[in-house]
N, C-alpha and C positions, 0 to 999 in steps of 0.2 A: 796702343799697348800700355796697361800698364806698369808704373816705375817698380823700376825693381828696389824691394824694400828689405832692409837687413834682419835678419833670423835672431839675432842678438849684437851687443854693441859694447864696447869696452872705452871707459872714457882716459884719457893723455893731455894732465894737463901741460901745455909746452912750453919751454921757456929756455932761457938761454942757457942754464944749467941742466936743461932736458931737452934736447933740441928734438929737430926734425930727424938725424940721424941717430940719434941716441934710441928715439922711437921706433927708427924702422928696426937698429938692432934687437930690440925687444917684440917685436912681431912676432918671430918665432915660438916665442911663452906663451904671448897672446893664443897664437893657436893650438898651442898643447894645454890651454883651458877652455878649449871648448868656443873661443871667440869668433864671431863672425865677420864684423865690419871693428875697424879701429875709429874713436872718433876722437875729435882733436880740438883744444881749445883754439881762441884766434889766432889766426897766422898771420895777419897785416901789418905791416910795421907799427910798434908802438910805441910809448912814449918811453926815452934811454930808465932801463932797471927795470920796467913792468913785467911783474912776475904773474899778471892774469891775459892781458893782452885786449881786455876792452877797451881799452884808451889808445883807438888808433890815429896814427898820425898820418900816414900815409897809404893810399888805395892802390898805388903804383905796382908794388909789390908783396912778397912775405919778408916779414924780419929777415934779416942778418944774422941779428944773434940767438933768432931761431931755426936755423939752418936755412936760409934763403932760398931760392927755386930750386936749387939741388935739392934740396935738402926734401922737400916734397917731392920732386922727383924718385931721389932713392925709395924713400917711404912709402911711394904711388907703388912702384917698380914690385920692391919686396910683397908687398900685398896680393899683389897679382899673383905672383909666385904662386902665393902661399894662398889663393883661393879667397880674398878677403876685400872685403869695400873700404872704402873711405869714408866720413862723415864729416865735416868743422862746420864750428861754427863762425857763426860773421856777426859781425854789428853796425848794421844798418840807421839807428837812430842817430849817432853822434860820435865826436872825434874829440882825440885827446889835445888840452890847450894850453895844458901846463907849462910848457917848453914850447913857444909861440914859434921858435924859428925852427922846430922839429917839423913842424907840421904848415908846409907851403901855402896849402888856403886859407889858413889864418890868419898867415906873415901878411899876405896880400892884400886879404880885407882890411886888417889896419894899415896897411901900409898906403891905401887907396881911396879905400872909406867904400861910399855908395858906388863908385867907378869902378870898383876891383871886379875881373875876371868872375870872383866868386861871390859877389853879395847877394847873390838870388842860392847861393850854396847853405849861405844862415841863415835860422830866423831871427833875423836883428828890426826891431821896431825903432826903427831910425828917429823917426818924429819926437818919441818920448827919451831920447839921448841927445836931442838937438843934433841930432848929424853925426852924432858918436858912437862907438859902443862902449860902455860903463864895463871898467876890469874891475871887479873887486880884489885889489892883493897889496892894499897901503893900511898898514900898519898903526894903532892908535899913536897921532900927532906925528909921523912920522912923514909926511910929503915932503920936506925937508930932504929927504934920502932921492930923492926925483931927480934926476939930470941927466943930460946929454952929453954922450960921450963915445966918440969915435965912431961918429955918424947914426948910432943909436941912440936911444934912453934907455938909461941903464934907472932900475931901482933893486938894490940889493944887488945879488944873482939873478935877477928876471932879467931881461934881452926886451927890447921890444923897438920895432920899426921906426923910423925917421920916415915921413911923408915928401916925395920928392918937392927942392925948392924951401923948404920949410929947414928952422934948424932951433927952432923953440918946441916944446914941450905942450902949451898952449897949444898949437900949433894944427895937432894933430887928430886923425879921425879916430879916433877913440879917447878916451881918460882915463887915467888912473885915480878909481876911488877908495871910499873905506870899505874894508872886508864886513862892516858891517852893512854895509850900502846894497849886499846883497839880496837881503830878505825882500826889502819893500823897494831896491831902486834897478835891479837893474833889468837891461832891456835886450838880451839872448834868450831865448830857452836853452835849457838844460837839460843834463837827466839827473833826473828828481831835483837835486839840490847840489848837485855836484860843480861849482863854479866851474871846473879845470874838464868837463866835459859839455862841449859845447854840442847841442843838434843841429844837423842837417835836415834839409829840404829832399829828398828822395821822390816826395811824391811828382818834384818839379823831372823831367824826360833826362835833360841835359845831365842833373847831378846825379839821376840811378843811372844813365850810362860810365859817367865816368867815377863813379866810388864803387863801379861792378865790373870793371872792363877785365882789372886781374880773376873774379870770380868767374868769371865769363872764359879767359883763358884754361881753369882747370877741369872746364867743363869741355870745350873746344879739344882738349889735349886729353881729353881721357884718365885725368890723375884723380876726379874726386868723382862721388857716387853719391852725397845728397848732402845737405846744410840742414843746422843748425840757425833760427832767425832767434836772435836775442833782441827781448823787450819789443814784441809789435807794438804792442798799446801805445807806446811814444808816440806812431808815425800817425800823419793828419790820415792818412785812408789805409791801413792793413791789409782790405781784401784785395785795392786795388795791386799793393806792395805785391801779395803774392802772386796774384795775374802776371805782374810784369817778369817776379822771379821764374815762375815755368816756362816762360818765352823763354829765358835766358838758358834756365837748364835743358831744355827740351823736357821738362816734364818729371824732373828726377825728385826723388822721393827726399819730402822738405821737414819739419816740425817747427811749431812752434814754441818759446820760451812763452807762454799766456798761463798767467793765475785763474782757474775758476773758484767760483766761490760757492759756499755750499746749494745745489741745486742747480747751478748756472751750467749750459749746456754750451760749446763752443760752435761757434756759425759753421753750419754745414758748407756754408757756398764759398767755405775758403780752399784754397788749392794749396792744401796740407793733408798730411798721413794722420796730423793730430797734435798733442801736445808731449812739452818734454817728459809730464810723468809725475808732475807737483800732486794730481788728483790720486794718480795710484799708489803714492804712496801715503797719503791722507788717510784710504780705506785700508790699505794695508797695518800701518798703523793701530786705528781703530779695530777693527776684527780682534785683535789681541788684547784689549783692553777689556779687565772687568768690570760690566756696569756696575754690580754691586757693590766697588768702590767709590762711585759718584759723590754718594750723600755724606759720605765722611773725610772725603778732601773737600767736599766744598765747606762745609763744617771747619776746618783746620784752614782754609782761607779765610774765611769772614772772623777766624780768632787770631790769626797772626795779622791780617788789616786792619783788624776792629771796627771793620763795614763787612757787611754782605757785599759782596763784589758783583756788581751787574756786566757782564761785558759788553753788552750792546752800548750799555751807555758810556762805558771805560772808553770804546774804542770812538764812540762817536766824538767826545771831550780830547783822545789824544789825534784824531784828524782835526776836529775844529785848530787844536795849536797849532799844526802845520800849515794851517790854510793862513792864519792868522799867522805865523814865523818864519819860518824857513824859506815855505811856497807863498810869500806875499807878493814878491812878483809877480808869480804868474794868475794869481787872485787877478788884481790892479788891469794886467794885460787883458783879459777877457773882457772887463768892463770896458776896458777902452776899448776895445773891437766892437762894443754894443751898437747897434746904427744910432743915428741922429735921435729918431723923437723916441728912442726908449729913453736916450741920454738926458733928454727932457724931460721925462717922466717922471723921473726921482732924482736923489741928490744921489752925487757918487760913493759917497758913504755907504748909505744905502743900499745902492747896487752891489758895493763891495761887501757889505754883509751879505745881502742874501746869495750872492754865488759862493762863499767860502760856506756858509750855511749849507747848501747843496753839495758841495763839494763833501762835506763834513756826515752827511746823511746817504748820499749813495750808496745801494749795498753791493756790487760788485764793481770791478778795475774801470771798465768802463763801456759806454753804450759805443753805436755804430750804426748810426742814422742813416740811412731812415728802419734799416731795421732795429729790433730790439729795444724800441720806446717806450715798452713798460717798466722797462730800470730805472729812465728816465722820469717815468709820470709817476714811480712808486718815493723817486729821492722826493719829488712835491710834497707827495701826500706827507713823507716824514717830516721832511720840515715845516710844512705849516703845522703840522702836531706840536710838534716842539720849540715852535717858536714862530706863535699867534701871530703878533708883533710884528711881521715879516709877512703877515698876506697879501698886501696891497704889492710892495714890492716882488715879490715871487708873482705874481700875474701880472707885473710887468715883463720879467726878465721869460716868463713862460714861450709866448710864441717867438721867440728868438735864438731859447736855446732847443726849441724841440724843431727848429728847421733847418734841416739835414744841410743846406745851402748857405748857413751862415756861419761867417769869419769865428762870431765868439760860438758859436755851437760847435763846430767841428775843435776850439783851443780849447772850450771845456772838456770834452773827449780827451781830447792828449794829455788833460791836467789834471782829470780824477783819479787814472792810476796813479799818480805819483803822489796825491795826498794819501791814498790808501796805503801806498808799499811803505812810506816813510812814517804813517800814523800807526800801521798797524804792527808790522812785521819786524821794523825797526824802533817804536816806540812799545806800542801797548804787552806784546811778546815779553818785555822784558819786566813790566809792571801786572803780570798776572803769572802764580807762581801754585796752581792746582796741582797739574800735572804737566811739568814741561815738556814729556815728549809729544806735546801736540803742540806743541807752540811753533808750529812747523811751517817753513814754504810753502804757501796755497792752500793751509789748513784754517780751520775753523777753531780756535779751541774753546769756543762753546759747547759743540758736537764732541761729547766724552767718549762716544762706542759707537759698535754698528754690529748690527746681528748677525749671524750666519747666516740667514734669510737676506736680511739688507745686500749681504755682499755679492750673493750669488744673482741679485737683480741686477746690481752692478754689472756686474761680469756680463752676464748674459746679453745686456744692454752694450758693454765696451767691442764683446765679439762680434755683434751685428754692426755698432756704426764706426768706432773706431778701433779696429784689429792690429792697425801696421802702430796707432799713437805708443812712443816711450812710457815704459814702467823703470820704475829709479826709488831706490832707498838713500842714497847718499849724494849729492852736487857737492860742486863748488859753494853754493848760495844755501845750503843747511846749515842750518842754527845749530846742530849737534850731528854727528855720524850717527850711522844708523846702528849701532851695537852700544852706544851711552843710551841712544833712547829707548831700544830693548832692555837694558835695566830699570830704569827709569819705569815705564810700562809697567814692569812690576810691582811697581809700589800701587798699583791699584788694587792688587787679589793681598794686600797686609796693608793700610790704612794705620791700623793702630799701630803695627809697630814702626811704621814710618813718624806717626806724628807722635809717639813719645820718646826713640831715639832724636829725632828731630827739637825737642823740647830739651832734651840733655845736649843736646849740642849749645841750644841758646841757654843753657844756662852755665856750659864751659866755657862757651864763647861768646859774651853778651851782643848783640849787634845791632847797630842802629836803627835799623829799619827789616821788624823778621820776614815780612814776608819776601822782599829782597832773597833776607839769608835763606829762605827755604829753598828761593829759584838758584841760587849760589851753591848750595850744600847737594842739591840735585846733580849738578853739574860734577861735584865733585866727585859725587859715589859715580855718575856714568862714565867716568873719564877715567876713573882710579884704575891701576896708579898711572899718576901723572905726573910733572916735572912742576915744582914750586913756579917755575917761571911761566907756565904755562897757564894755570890754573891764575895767575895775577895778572897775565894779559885779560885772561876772558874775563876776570873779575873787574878790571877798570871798563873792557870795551861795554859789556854789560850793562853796569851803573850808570857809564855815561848816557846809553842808551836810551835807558832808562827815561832818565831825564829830568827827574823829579823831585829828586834831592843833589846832582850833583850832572852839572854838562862839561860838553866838548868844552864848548867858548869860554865856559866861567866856572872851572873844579871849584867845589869843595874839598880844599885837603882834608879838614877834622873829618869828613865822612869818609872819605876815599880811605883814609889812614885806618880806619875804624874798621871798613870793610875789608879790608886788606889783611888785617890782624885776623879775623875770620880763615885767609887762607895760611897762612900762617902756623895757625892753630892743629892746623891739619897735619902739620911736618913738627913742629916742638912740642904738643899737650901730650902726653903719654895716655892719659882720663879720654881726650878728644880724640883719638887712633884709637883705644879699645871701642869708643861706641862705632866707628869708622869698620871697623874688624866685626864688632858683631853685625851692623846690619850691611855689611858685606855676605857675610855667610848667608843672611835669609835671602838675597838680591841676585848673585850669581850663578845661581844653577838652574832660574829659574829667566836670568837674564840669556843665558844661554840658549836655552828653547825660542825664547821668541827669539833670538839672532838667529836660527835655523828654521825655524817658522817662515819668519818671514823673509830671507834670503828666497828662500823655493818657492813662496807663493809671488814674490818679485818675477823671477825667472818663468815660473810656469803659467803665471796669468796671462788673459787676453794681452797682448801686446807685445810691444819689442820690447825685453830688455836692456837695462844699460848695468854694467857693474863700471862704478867709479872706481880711478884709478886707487889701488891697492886694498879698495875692501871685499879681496876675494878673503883674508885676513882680519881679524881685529879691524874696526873701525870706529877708533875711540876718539875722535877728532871733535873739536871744539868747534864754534865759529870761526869765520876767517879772521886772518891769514893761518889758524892753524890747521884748517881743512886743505893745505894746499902744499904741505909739510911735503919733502922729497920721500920717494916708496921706494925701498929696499927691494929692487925684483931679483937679484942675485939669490935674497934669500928665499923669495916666493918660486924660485925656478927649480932651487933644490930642493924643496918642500912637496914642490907638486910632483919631481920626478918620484918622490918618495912614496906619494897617494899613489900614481900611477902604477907601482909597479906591486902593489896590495892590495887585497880586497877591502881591508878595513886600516886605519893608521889607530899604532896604540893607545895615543890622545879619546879615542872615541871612550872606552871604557871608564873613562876617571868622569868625565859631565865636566871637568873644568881645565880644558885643552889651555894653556899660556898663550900659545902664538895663533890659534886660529884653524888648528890642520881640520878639524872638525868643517868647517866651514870651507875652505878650502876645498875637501871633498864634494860637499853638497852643492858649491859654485860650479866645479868645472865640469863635473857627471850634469849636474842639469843643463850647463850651456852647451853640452859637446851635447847632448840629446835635443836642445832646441837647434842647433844647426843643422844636425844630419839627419837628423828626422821630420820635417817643418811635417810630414804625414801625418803624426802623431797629434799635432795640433791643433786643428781647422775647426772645434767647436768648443761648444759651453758644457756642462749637463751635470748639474749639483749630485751629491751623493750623500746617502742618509745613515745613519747610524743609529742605532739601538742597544738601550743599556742604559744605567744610572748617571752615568757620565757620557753620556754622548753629547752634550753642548760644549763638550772640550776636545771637540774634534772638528778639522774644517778639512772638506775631501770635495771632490770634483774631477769629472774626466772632461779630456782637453779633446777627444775624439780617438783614444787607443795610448795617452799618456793618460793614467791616474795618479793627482797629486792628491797627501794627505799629511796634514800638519799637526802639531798638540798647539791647544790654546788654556789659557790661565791654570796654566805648570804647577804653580805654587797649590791652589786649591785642589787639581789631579790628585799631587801626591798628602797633602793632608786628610783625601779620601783614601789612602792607601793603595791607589794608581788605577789600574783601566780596568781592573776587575774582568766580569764577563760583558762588557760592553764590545760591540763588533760592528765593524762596515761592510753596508750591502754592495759586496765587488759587484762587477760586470762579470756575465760568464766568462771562465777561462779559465788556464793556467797565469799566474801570476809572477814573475820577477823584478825584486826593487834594483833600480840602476842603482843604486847609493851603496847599496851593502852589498849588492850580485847574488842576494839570499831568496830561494823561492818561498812564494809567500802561498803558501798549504790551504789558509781559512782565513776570516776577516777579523779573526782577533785580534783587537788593537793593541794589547797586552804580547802580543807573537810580533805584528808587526812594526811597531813604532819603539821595540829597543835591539839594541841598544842607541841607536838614534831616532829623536824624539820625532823625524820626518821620513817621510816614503817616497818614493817614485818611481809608479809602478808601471811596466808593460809587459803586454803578452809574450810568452817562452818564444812560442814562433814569431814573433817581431823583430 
C-alpha cells in the first residue's frame, strides 16, 4: 500500500520559545487555513540556545526546551483530533560539537580516542592527526589559555575531556589547534565548513540504529506520519540512507532536502515522494519574470562591475576558492584516500589540484555511482578545457574516481556538494547582483525566465513522476521571502526605471563597490519598510559573504563602514527616501500580483504544498536569522476569522493591502480546496488564451480545479489591462473559490478583478 502522503503542509519552526505545546495550541488556526499535515522543524535535542535545531547533540530524545516527548505527544494527540499529519524533519548527516559535553559521542571519542564506544560513529582520519582529532578553536597566540582544571581542560569557556590515567593536556586523543588550522589541517568531516558540526557515519548499521532508535519510536507509537531528510548529499550512499529509512518507517512518505540543478533529474530508485520544492520554486519564480528585461539588467550589470559578468565562470572561480579555503581539508582527504600507485603517479600537489579543479568544474551537487557518471565524465571534459595543464593528472585521478567502490570516489561525492553550496549560494549569490530574486536556493541565476510553454512541460512532467514532491516559496534557507522577491521580479518588466533610480541612489549615496550596492538596494526596496537594524544585519552578513572585498575572518571596516552608510542613507537622506518613495510606487502594485501569482500557482501546482511559517501574510524576511523572526498567529487567527466570515476583505479593493488579508484569502481558499478536494487535483492540462495580451496570463486545469494567474502586471496595465483577451474555460458553469463570484465568460478582464488570481470550479462541485 502506498504511504499516505499530505494534501498540503504548514511549516513550524520550534524552538524553545515556540515549543512543541505552543504548536499543538496553534493547530487549530492551522486548520481553519485550510492545512493538512503540520511540519516541524528538528526536535532532537540541540545544542543549549539553538534557535534552528540542526545541531544535534543528542538522538536519545526531543529537546526539553522544545517541549520534550510530551510535548510531541500533545501535538501528535491535537492533530489527530483535528484530522492532520505530522511531518519533521531530522538530520541524519551530522551533530552539534560546539558544547563537547552537550553531546555524549563526542565527549567519548575525545575522551577515548580510537577506543571510544563511538569512533566508527565519526569520520575522523586518525592516521593524518597522529591519533588525534585536530579542534580548531585556539585563538591567534593564544594556547597559552590551554590548562587543566578540575579534571578537565579548560580553554576559555570550552570544557573538554581528560583521557583516563592522563592529567596533561599533551596527553590527550585529540588537540587543540589554530582556528585557522581548519581549512587545510583538519581531520573530521563536516557539514560544509561548519567546524562545531561534526558528521557521522549512518551508512555504518550500528550508528543509523542508534541516532534512529528515538525516530523509530515516533513511528512505533503512531505520533509522526513522514520526515523531512536534511542534506542527503553529505551521506557516503543516500539511496542506501533511504532503503534503510522505509524499513524504519514502514514505508511512510519521506522528502528530500536535494538541490537540482538546471536540467538535473532526481534518482528515480530513491525511496522518496521527492524533493522539498527548491525546483518549484525556481520555475515558479521564473514563469513571472519578463524576458524582455534580460538585455537591459545584464547591460546595467556589466556597467556597475565594469566587466561583462560570465557566470559560469564567476561561479567556477568562487568554488575553485572553496576548494582551495575553507574546504582544503576535505580537498587533501580525498587525495589521501587515493590508493597506492595513483599516489605514485604524480606529486600530491598535483593530485591536489586537479581534484579541487574537478571539484571546482562539477556542474551539479553531486554524482552517485555507479549511476549518473556523466556528471562525472562531463566535470573531466571541463576541466581539461580549462585547465590543459592538468591532463596527465586528471587521467590519473580518472579510473579512481569514476569507481563507484572507491574510498576517494565515494568522499568526492560527499565533497562536491559542499564546494557547490558554499561556492555558489553562499559566495557567488552574493557577487552577482542582475536580478536578485533568482539568486535563490536550488536556482540557477543564469536561467532569467521560463515560458508559459516551458512551465506547463514542467508541470506535466512533475504530475507524472513526481506528484506527492514539496512545492515551497519560502524555507528557512531562502536568501529572501518570497513577497521581497515578488517585487524584486518586477523590476524586470521597468529596467530603466530601475537602473536610473538606481543611479540616483549611487549618486546620494556614493558606494564602494555598486554592483554590491545594487544587490543591497534590491534588498531594500523588497524588504521596505524594514527596521534600520535589520537591513544592517543583512548588509554586513551579505558583504561578508560576499567575500571579496571584506570577510568573516578579516573585516574591512573602511568598506563595511562605507556599506553601511548606504543603509543609513535609507532612514536620514530625505533626496535618498524620495527616490525610495518613487520607485516604490512603480514596484508595489505590481509586486503584489506576483505575491498572488505566485502563492496559487505554489498551492495549485503538481505537488504538496508547504506554506512557511507565517507567510499566509507578508513575507518580507531577509536571510537568516531574519527568516526565522517569531510569527504573530494571534494576529493571523483574527485576520483569518475576519476573511472567513466575508466573501471578499476590504483590503482587496485598494491593490495595496498593509498586512497581507489579500493573501491570506488566496492561501487559505486554496489550501482548504487542496485538502477537501484532493478530486479536483489528479492531473495536468494547460489552458490557452486569446487576445493581445494573452502571454500575461498563465491558467491550467489540475483535473476539475482551474487555476489562472496575471503575469508581467506592470506591462498588463501600461497596455491599459486585459482588453478583449479571454481563456478558453472547460465546458461548464464556473465559480472562483477566492471571490465565490460565478464566472459568466472567459473574460480575463471579468475574471481576474478585482483579484489579479482565479480559482475556478464547477457550480455542481
Amino acid at each position: 500500500m502506498a504511504a499516505r502522503a499530505p494534501r498540503n503542509t504548514y511549516r513550524f519552526q520550534v524552538t524553545a520559545d515556540f515549543d512543541l505545546h505552543e504548536a499543538a495550541r496553534r493547530l487549530p488556526y492551522l486548520h481553519d487555513l485550510g492545512v493538512d499535515w503540520v511540519y516541524l522543524s528538528p526536535l532532537l535535542s540541540a545544542e543549549p540556545g539553538s534557535d534552528h535545531g540542526y545541531d544535534v547533540v543528542s538522538h536519545e530524545g526531543i529537546d526539553p526546551t522544545r517541549g520534550g516527548a510530551e510535548g510531541l505527544a500533545a501535538l501528535s494527540a491535537e492533530a489527530r483530533r483535528l484530522g492532520m499529519g505530522v511531518l519533521v524533519d531530522i538530520v541524519p548527516n551530522h551533530v552539534g560539537v560546539a558544547t563537547p559535553v552537550e553531546n555524549a559521542w563526542w565527549w567519548d571519542l575525545l575522551t577515548h580516542g580510537r577506543e571510544s564506544r563511538y569512533a566508527d560513529a565519526f569520520d575522523v582520519d586518525w592516521d593524518f592527526g597522529d591519533g588525534r582529532v585536530r579542534i580548531p578553536a585556539v585563538g591567534d597566540d593564544d594556547e597559552g589559555s590551554i590548562r587543566v582544571v578540575d579534571d578537565e581542560v579548560r580553554y576559555h569557556d570550552h570544557r573538554f575531556p581528560l583521557a583516563p590515567g592522563t592529567t596533561s593536556v599533551d596527553e590527550q586523543h585529540y588537540e587543540l589547534v589554530s582556528w585557522r588550522s581548519a581549512d587545510d589541517q583538519l581531520n573530521y568531516r563536516r557539514f560544509f565548513a561548519v567546524n562545531t558540526l561534526a558528521a557521522i557515519r549512518v551508512e555504518d548499521r550500528a550508528v543509523f540504529d542508534e541516532s534512529h532508535a528515538e525516530i523509530r519510536r515516533w513511528f512505533d507509537e503512531g505520533l509522526v506520519d513522514g520526515l523531512r531528510v536534511d542534506h542527503p548529499d553529505g551521506l557516503r550512499d543516500p539511496r542506501g540512507y533511504l532503503d534503510d529509512l522505509a524499513t524504519l518507517t514502514g514505508g511512510a512518505y519521506v522528502l528530500v532536502e536535494k538541490i537540482l540543478e538546471e536540467g538535473e533529474d532526481l534518482p528515480r530508485t530513491w525511496a522518496t515522494a521527492g524533493t522539498t520544492g527548491y525546483d518549484a520554486l525556481g520555475l515558479v519564480e521564473r514563469v513571472l519574470v519578463d524576458p524582455a528585461g534580460q538585455t537591459a539588467l545584464d547591460e546595467l550589470e556589466t556597467r556597475l562591475r565594469g566587466h561583462e559578468v560570465d557566470w559560469t565562470e564567476l561561479i567556477h572561480d568562487t568554488k575553485r576558492a572553496i576548494a582551495d579555503g575553507i574546504l582544503r581539508s576535505e580537498v587533501r582527504r580525498i587525495v589521501r584516500e587515493l590508493p597506492g600507485e595513483t599516489l605514485a603517479a604524480a606529486e600530491v600537489g598535483e593530485l591536489e589540484d586537479g581534484v579541487a579543479e574537478l571539484l571546482a568544474c562539477f556542474p551539479v551537487y553531486r554524482s552517485y555511482l555507479p549511476d549518473e557518471q556523466h556528471h562525472l565524465d562531463r566535470a573531466f571534459t571541463i576541466a581539461r578545457t580549462h585547465r590543459s595543464d592538468l591532463a596527465a593528472v586528471l587521467g590519473v585521478l580518472a579510473p579512481v574516481l569514476k569507481d563507484a567502490d572507491s574510498d576517494a570516489a565515494l568522499r568526492f561525492q560527499q565533497t562536491s556538494g559542499m564546494v557547490m553550496a558554499k561556492g555558489v549560494e553562499d559566495t557567488a549569490f552574493y557577487r552577482y547582483s542582475r536580478l536578485t530574486s533568482l539568486n535563490e536556493v536550488g536556482g540557477d541565476p543564469s536561467v532569467f525566465s521560463v515560458s508559459t510553454d516551458q512551465w506547463h512541460e514542467h508541470m506535466v512532467k512533475r504530475q507524472t513522476v513526481w506528484p506527492e514532491a514539496m512545492t515551497t516559496l519560502s524555507t528557512h534557507d531562502t536568501k529572501r521571502g518570497e513577497d521581497v522577491r515578488a517585487r524584486i521580479t518586477a523590476l524586470a518588466e521597468m529596467p530603466t526605471i530601475w537602473g536610473d533610480a538606481l543611479d540616483r541612489l549611487l549618486e546620494l549615496a556614493p558606494a564602494p563597490d555598486p554592483g554590491f550596492a545594487s544587490l543591497l538596494w534590491q534588498a531594500v526596496l523588497g524588504a521596505w519598510p524594514a527596521s534600520r537594524e535589520r537591513l544592517h544585519a543583512y548588509a554586513e552578513k551579505a558583504m561578508r559573504e560576499a567575500g571579496d572585498r571584506t570577510t568573516w575572518t578579516a573585516p574591512d571596516e573602511d568598506y563595511e563602514t562605507a556599506v553601511h552608510r548606504l543603509v543609513d542613507a535609507a532612514f536620514d537622506s530625505e533626496e535618498v527616501a524620495e527616490v525610495l518613495d518613487e520607485l516604490l510606487g512603480h514596484v508595489v502594485a505590481p509586486g503584489w500580483v506576483n505575491t498572488l501569482s505566485a502563492k496559487l500557482l505554489a498551492i495549485t501546482m503538481p505537488g504538496v504544498p508547504d506554506v512557511y511559517q507565517g507567510s499566509e501574510l507578508w513575507e518580507q524576511s531577509l536571510v537568516d536569522p531574519d527568516n526565522r523572526r517569531p510569527v504573530d498567529y494571534d494576529l493571523r487567527r483574527e485576520l483569518l476569522s475576519g476573511v472567513n466570515t466575508s466573501s471578499l476583505p476590504p483590503a482587496v479593493s485598494t491593490s495595496l493591502d498593509s498586512v497581507g488579508l489579500d493573501k491570506l484569502l488566496v492561501t487559505s481558499r486554496a489550501l482548504g480546496l487542496r485538502r477537501d478536494r484532493p478530486d479536483l487535483f489528479g492531473s495536468y492540462a494547460p489552458l490557452g488564451a486569446s487576445g493581445l495580451l494573452a502571454d500575461h496570463v498563465l491558467a491550467f486545469d489540475r483535473g476539475g480545479a482551474v487555476t489562472v494567474v496575471t503575469r508581467l502586471p506592470f506591462g498588463l496595465e501600461s497596455q491599459g489591462g486585459w482588453g478583449d483577451t479571454t481563456l478558453a474555460l472547460p465546458e461548464g458553469q464556473w465559480r472562483d473559490v477566492l471571490t465565490l463570484r460565478r464566472i459568466t465568460s472567459g473574460s480575463l478582464a471579468s475574471m481576474l478583478s478585482p483579484l489579479p488570481v482565479a480559482l475556478l470550479i464547477r457550480e455542481d462541485a
